[in-house]
N, C-alpha and C positions, 0 to 999 in steps of 0.2 A: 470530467472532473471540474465543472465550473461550475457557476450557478445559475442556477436556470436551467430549464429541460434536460438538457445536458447532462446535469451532473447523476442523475438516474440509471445514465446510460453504463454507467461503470463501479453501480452500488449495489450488493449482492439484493437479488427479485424478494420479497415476501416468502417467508421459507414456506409455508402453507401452499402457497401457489405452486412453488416449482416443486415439492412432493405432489400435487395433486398429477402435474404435469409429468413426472418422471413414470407412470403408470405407461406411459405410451412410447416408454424411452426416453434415453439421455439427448437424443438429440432433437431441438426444439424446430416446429414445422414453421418454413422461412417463404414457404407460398414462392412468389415469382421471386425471392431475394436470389440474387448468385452467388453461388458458396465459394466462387473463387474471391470473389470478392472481399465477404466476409473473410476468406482465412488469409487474405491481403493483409485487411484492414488487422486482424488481429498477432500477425506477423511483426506488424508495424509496432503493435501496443506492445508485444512483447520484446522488443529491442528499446520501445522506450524505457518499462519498468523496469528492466534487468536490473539497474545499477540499485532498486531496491534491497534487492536479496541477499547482494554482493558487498554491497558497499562495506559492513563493517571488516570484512578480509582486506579488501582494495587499501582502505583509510589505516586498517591494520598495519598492512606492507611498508605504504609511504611514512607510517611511524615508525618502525623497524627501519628504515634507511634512512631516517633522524630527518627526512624532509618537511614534516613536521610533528609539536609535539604535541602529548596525549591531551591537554585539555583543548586545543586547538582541532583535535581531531573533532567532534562532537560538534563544535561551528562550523567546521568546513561541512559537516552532515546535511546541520541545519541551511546550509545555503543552496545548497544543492537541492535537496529536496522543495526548497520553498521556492525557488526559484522556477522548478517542475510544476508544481500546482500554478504559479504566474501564468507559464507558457501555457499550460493546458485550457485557462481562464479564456485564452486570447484565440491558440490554436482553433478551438468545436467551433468559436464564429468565423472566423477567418477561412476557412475550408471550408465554410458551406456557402461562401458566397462565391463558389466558383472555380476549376480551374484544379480540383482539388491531387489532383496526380503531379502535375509541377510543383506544385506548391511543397508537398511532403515529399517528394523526390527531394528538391533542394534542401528543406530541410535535415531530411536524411545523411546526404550527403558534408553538409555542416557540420552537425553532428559528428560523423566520423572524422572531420580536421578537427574537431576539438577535442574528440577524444585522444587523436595522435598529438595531439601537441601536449602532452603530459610530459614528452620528452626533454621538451625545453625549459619547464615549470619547475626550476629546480629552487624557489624561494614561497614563500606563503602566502607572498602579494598574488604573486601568479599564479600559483595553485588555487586558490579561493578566486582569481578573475576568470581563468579556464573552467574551475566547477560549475560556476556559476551561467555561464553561457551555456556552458551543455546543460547541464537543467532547464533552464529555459530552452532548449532547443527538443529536448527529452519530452518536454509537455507540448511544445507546438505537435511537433506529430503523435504524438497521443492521438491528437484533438480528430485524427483519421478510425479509430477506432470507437469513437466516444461519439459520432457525426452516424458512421455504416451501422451502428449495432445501434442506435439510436433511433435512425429512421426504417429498420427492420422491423417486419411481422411480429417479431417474437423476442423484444428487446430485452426481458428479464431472464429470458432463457439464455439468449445466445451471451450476457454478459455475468452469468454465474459461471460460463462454459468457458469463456473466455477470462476470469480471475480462475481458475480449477487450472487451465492449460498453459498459462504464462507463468504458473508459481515452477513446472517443473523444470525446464530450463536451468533456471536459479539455483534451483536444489542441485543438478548437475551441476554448474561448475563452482555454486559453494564449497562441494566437495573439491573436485576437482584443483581451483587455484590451488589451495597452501599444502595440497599432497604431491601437488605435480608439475606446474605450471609457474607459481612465481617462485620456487626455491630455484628453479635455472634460468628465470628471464627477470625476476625483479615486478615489481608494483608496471612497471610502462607495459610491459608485455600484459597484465590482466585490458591495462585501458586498452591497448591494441585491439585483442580482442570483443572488448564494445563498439572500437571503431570498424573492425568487420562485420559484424552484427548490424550496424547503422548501414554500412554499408548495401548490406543484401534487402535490407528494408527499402533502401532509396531505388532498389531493381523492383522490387514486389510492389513500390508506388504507382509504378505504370497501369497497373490492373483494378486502378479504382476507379468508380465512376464517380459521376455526379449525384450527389446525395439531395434530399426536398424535402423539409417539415413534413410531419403527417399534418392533416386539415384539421381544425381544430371541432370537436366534439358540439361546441355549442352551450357547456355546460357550464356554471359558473358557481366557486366557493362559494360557501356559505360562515356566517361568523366570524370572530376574530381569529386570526392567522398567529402570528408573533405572539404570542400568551408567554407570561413570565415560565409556565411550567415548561411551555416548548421550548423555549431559548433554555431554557436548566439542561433537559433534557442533551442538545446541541454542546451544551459546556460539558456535560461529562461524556457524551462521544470526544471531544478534544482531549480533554483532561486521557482517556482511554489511552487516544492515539499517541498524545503525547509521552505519556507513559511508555509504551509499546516499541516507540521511536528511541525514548531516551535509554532505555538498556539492549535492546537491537543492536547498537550502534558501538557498544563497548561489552557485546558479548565475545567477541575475538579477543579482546585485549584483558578482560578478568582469566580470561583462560592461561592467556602468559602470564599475566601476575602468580599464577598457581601451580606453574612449569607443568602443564599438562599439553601433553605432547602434540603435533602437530596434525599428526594424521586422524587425530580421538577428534580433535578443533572441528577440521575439515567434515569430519561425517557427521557431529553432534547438529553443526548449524545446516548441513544438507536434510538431514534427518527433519531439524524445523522446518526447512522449509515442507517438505512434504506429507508434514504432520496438517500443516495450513490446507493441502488439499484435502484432508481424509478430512478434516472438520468441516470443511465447507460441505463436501458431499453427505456427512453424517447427518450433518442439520436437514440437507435439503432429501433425505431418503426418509430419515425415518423421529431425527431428532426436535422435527417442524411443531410434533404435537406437545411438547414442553412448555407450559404457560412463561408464556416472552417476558412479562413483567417482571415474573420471578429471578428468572436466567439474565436479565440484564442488573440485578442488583447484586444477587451471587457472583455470577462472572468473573464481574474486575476483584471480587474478594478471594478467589479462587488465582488470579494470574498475580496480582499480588503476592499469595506465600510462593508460586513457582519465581518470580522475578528475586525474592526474598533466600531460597535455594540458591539459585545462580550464584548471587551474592558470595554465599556462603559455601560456597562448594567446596568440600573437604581432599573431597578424592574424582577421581579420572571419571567414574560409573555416575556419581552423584550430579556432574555437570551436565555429564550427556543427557542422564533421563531428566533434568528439569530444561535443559535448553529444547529439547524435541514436542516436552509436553508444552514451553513456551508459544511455539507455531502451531498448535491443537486451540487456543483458544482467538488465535489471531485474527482469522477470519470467520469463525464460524461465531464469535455474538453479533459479528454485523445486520444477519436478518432478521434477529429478535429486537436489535432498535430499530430497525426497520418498520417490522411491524408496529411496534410501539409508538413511532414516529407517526405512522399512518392511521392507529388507534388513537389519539391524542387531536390529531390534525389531517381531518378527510381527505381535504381538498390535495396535502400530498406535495403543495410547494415548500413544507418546511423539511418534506425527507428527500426532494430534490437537490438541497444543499449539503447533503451531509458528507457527499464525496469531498468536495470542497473542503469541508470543516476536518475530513478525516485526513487528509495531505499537509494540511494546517497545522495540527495537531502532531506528525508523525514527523515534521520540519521542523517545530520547537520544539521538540522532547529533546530532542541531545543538545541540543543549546543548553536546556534548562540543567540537565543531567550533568554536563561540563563544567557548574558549579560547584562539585562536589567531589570535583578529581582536581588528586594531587602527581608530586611527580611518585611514579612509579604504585600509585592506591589509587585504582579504578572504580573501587565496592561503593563509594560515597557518589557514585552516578545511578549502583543499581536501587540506593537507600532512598534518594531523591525520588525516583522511579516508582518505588512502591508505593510512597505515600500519595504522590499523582492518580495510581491505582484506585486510593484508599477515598480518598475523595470523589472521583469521577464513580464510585459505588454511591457515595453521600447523598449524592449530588442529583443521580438516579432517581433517589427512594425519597427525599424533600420534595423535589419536582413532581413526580407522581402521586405520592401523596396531596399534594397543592392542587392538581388538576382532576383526581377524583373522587377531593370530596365535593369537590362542587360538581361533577358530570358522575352518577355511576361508571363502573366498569362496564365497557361490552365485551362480547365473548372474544 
């Protein structure tokens, strides 16, 4: 998730590609790579992301134990997560110069004292300086998964395989915390458990190797790069994630505003998350043949009215099926901008940034969202949210429009 080669490495492949590829099976041919290796490195990335899936229960708790409040919640979101895409920035080069099992061991290891030290963070100074280091500690070791699956055979394969296989985790102990876990240990007991998580990752660092650039091709862009349509295009992926980030994050807490029960809480946002995987794989099995241009301008007008749902949730039923179909569209338009990104701009360095921009994006959303919550009315994050939606579709279809009447469409 940086910029530069990098960031490819952990942005769903061209859905086209990996339906063509899924003919021969789900799992992508890795030549002389070491699969322990790989499912090291990918162990690692999923102890880092966890606190995605999780966080709105986590940030939940700690508001329920009045250790901090609900508009506060949504910054603390934002620092954390931004702070993630920093470390990750720094993490991909940092470990390929070398050395890279110590390196993500200790990280690892860090990581888990900071995630225990929630213990002692019982004011908002501290809470927000402990988040924040663990996010940046959370993206350095990333940067081991984003380095292996990078300089692999089969980088679009093994990192669709790898966003498919780190979302389930999440969806377990989404569920899991507010049914069973923090009603008898409290908000410190979820971090505990990141910190064991970190933990077993800083054992599974020992089994990495040395990673090496592939040789470079020889080949060199043609035309201009940076086009106003492409940076449009780039603003409404942000505009998307931030969106996405900004009601994500106070999907837990609308649900208390609406006294709807805890254990309905727990499965509706497990239920997203693994609605996230059935999308990703929908696109990449069979959903790949859907013209990209169209689906990336519908999309955000389609998660829009489900964020707009949320909001408005009446009843217990009406929550759950728009929070589950919320994680349905979460990752699966990512490879129709994809494509779109690649349709626009060959050469492929403006769709190498877009993890970057997607982390960016899903780091300010609940910042932006936290303007709009009062005490005890959270709806005025998911209103915020929509319209973010609403634009980031605009924003789409201006942009594409601008770049094809001067270029025909290709297929």
């Amino acid at each position: 998730m940086t910029p530069g080669s990098d960031d490819l490495a952990v942005s769903p492949a061209p859905a086209g590609v990996a339906a063509l590829e899924l003919e021969s099976g789900l799992m992508p041919e890795t030549g002389g790579d070491n699969w322990i290796v790989i499912g090291s490195s990918m162990l690692i990335g999923t102890a880092s992301l966890m606190i995605l899936g999780i966080q709105p229960v986590l940030l939940g708790a700690l508001t329920q134990e009045g250790r901090i409040s609900e508009a506060a919640l949504g910054r603390l979101a934002t620092v954390e997560v931004l702070a993630l895409a920093i470390g990750s920035a720094i993490g991909a080069r940092v470990l390929r110069q070398g050395k890279i099992a110590l390196k993500v061991a200790i990280g690892c290891a860090l990581l888990a004292v900071f995630n225990v030290a929630i213990y002692i963070a019982h004011d908002p100074v501290m809470l927000f300086v402990t988040r924040g280091v663990a996010g940046l500690l959370e993206g350095f070791i990333l940067g081991a998964a984003i380095v292996v699956i990078t300089h692999s055979r089969s980088p679009d394969r093994l990192n669709g395989l790898f966003l498919a296989l780190q979302t389930i985790p999440q969806a377990f102990l989404a569920y899991a915390l507010p049914v069973s876990i923090l009603p008898r240990v409290g908000a410190d007991g979820g971090f505990a458990i990141l910190a064991g998580l970190a933990a077993v990752a800083a054992l599974a660092a020992f089994v990495l190797t040395e990673r090496h650039p592939p040789k470079p091709d020889g080949t060199t862009a043609s035309g201009k790069i940076w086009t106003l349509p492409v940076i449009g295009i780039l603003i409404g992926v942000t505009l998307q994630n931030a969106a996405i980030g900004g009601a994500w994050d106070y999907a837990e807490r609308i649900a208390v505003q609406f006294h709807i029960p805890a254990g309905l809480v727990g499965t509706a946002l497990s239920a997203s998350l693994m609605f996230q995987v059935v999308g990703a794989f929908a696109v990449a099995w069979f959903a790949w043949r859907l013209p990209f241009r169209i689906v990336t301008i519908l999309g955000p007008l389609c998660q829009s009215v489900v964020i707009v749902l949320i909001a408005s949730a009446a009843t217990p039923s009406v929550y759950f099926g728009a929070t589950a179909v919320f994680g349905l569209f979460w990752l699966a338009l990512n490879p129709f901008q994809v494509r779109l990104l690649i349709d626009m701009e060959p050469s492929r360095q403006a769709v190498m940034v877009g993890t970057a921009i997607t982390l960016f994006g899903l780091s300010a959303g609940p910042l932006i969202s936290s303007f709009g919550v009062s005490v005890g009315d959270v709806r005025g994050a998911f209103w915020i949210s929509a319209v973010m939606m609403l634009l980031s579709s605009i924003t789409f279809a201006v942009s594409m429009a601008a770049h094809y009447r001067a270029k025909p469409a290709t297929a």
